[in-house]
C-alpha positions as CSV (number, residue, x, y, z in Angstrom):
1,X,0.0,0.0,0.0
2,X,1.7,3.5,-1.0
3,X,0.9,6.8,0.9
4,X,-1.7,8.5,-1.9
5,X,0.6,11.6,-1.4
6,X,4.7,11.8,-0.8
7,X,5.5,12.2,3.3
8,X,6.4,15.0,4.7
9,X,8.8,15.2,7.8
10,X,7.8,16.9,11.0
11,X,8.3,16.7,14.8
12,X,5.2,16.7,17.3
13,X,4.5,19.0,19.6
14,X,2.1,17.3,21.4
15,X,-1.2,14.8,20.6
16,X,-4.7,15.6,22.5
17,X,-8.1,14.6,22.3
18,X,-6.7,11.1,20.8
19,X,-6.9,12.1,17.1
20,X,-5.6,15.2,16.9
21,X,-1.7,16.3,17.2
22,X,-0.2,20.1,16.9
23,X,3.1,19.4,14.5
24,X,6.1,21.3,13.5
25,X,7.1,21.4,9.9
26,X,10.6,21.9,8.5
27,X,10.0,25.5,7.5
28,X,9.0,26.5,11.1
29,X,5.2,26.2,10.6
30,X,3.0,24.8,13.1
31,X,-0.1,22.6,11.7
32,X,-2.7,20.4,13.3
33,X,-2.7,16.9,11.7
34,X,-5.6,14.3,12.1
35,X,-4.5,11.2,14.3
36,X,-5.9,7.8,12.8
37,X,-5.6,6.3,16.6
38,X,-8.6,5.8,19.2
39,X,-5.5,3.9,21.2
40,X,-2.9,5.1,23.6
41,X,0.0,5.2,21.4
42,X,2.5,4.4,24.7
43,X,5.6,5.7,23.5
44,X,5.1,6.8,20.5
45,X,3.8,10.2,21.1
46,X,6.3,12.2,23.3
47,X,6.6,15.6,22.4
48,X,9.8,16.3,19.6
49,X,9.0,12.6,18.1
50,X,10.4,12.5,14.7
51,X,7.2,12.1,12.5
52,X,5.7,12.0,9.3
53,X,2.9,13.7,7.6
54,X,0.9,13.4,4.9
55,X,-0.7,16.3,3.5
56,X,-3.8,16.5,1.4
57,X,-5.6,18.8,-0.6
58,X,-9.8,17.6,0.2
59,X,-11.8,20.7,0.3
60,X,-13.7,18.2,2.3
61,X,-11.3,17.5,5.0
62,X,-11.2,19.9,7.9
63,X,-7.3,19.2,8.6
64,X,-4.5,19.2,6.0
65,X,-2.1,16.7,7.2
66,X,-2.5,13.4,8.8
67,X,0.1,11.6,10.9
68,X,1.5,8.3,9.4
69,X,4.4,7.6,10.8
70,X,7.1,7.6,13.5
71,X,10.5,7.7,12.9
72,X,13.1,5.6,15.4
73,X,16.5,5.7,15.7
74,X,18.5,3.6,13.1
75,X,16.3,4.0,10.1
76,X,13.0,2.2,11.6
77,X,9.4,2.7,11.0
78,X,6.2,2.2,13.3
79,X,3.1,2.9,11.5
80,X,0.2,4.9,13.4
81,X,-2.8,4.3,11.6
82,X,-4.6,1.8,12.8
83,X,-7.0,1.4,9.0
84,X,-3.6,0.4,7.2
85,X,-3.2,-3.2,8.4
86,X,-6.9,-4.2,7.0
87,X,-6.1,-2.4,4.0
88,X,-3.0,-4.1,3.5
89,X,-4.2,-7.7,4.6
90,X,-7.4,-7.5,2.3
91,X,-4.8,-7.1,-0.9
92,X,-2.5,-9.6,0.3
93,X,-5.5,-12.4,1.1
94,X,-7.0,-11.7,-2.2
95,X,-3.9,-12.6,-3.7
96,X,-3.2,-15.3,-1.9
97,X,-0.2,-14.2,-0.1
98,X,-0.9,-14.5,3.9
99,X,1.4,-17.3,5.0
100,X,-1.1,-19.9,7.1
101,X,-4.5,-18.8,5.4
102,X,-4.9,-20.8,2.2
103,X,-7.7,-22.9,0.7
104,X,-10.7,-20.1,0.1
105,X,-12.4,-18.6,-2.6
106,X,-13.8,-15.2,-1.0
107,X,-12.7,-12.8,1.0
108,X,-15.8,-10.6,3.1
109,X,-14.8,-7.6,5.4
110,X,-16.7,-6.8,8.5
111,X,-19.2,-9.6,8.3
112,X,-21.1,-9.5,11.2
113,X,-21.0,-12.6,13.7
114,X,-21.1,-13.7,17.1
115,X,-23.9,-11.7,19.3
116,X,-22.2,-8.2,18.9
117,X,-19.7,-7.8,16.4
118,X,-17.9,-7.7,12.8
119,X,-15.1,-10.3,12.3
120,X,-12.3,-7.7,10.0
121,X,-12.1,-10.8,7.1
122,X,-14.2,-13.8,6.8
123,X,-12.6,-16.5,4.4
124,X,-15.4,-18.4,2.5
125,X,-15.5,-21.0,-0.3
126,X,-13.1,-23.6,1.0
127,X,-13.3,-26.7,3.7
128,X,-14.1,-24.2,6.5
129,X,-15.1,-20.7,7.2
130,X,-12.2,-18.7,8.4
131,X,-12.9,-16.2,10.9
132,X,-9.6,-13.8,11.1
133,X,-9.5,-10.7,13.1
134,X,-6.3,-8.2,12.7
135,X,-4.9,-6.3,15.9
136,X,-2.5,-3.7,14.8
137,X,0.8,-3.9,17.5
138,X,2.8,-0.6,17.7
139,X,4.1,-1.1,21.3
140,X,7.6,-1.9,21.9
141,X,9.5,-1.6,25.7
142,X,12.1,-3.5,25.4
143,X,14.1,-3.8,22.3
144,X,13.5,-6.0,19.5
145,X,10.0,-7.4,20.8
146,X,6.5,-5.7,20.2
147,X,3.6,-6.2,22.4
148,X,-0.2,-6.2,22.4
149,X,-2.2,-4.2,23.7
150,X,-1.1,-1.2,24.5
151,X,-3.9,-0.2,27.0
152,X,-6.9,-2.1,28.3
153,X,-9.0,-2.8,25.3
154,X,-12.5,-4.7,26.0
155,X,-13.1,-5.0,22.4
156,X,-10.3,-7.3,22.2
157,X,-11.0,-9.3,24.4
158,X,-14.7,-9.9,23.1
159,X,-13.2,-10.4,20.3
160,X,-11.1,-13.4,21.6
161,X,-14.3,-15.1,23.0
162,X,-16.1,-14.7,19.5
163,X,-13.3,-16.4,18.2
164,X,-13.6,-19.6,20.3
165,X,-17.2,-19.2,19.2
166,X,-16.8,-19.7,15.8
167,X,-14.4,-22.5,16.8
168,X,-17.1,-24.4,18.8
169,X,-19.1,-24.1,15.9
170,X,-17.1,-26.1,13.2
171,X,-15.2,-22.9,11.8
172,X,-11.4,-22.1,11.6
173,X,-10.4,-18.8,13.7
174,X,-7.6,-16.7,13.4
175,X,-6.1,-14.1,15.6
176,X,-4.0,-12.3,13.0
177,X,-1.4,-9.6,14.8
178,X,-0.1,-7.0,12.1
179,X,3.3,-5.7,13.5
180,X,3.7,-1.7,12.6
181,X,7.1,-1.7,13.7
182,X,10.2,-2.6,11.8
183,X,12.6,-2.8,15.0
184,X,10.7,-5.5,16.2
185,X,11.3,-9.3,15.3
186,X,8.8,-10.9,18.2
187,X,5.9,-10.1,19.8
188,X,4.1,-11.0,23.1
189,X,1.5,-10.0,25.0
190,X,1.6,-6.9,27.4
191,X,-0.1,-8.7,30.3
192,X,0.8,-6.2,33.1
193,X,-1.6,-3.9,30.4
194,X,-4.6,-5.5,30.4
195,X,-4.4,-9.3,32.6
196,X,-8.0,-10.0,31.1
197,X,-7.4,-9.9,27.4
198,X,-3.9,-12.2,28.4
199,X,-7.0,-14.4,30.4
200,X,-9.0,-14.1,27.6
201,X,-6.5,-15.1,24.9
202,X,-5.2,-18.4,26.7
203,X,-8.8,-19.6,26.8
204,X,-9.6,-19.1,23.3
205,X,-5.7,-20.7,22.2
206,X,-6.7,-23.5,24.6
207,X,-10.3,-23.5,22.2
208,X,-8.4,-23.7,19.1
209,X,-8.3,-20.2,17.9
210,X,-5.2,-19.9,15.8
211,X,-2.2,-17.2,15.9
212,X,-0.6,-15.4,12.9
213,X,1.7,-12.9,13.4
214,X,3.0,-11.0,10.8
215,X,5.3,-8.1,9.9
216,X,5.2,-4.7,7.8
217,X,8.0,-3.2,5.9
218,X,7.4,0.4,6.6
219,X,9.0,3.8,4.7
220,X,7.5,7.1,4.1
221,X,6.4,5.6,0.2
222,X,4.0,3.2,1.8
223,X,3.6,0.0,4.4
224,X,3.7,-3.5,2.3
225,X,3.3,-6.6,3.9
226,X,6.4,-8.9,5.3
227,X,7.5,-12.1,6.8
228,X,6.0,-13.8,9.8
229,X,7.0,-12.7,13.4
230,X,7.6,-15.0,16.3
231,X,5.1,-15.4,18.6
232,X,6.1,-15.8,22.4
233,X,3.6,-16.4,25.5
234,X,4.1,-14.2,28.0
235,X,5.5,-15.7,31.2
């Protein structure tokens, strides 16, 4: 997936009110940009981050720029936007290119299922139904390993427990973990975040929900998908 316009570099000033974030540009200007984040961002949004923007000319957009990217030490990437990884996981399943989810003929976003909620992809056409639902992982303390979640996040663990659902009912499930982040090489759970959703994800492994994780290569042309990360329980 490329950026529909070229990056621009910036530092932030600050984020507030979750999706919006007061930027400096190179030329000394100051400019709100539009946050595509309902999360926490932990540790990606300290003030003076290097960042990237990407600006837009929509008479029907209120804000101008829109925050992309974050910009690490050594070159590396993590991608804020929580919409790319379903945007890039709905090109790469309808080619055919997800390592671990073969042998289907459709490919349905945001089907409702469950009692209360929209599974992100459901496979069709094949031996079984495949339910997959895509977390986007930004978090990172220590370094080379991301983590998920960032924050306490309900949803998710619903989400977990529909899984096991459609498990019970004859259906393969998948909890698919995009990593935004190209410093990181394995991923875990942050279970001192949110001990339910690490509850809640044991139970629905022990069901036979399965785990993909999966990486992004990540520059200021665009966010393709790349090779599987390692998966580690938490202790």
């Amino acid at each position: 997936m490329r950026f529909q316009t070229d990056l621009i570099p910036a530092r932030l000033i600050r984020r507030y009110k979750r999706f919006l974030a007061d930027c400096l540009l190179p030329d000394g200007q100051e400019v709100t940009a539009h946050v595509a984040n309902p999360g926490s961002m932990l540790g990606l949004a300290e003030p003076g981050a290097a960042i990237w923007l990407e600006p837009n000319d929509d008479p029907k957009r209120k804000l101008k720029y829109a925050w992309r990217l974050v910009e690490h030490a050594g070159g590396h990437f993590t991608g804020v936007d929580t919409g790319v990884p379903n945007k890039v996981l709905r090109a790469a399943l309808e080619s055919h290119a997800v390592p671990g989810l073969t042998g289907y003929d459709t490919v349905r976003p945001e089907v409702k299922y469950a009692e209360k909620s929209r599974v992100d992809f459901l496979l069709g056409g094949g031996p079984q139904d495949i339910y997959v639902e895509v977390k986007s992982v930004t978090l990172s303390r220590q370094a080379g390993f991301a983590e998920f979640p960032d924050s306490v996040t309900a949803r998710g663990t619903r989400h977990l427990a529909d899984l096991a659902q459609m498990v019970g009912e004859g259906h393969r499930a998948v909890m698919l973990y995009l990593v935004q982040r190209t410093d990181c090489a394995r991923l875990t759970l942050a279970a001192d975040l949110d001990p339910a959703y690490a509850a809640a994800f044991k139970a629905a492994r022990a069901a036979g929900v399965e785990v993909i994780a999966l990486g992004c290569a990540i520059s200021p042309e665009g966010v393709e998908l790349a090779g599987p990360v390692t998966f580690e329980d938490p202790a």
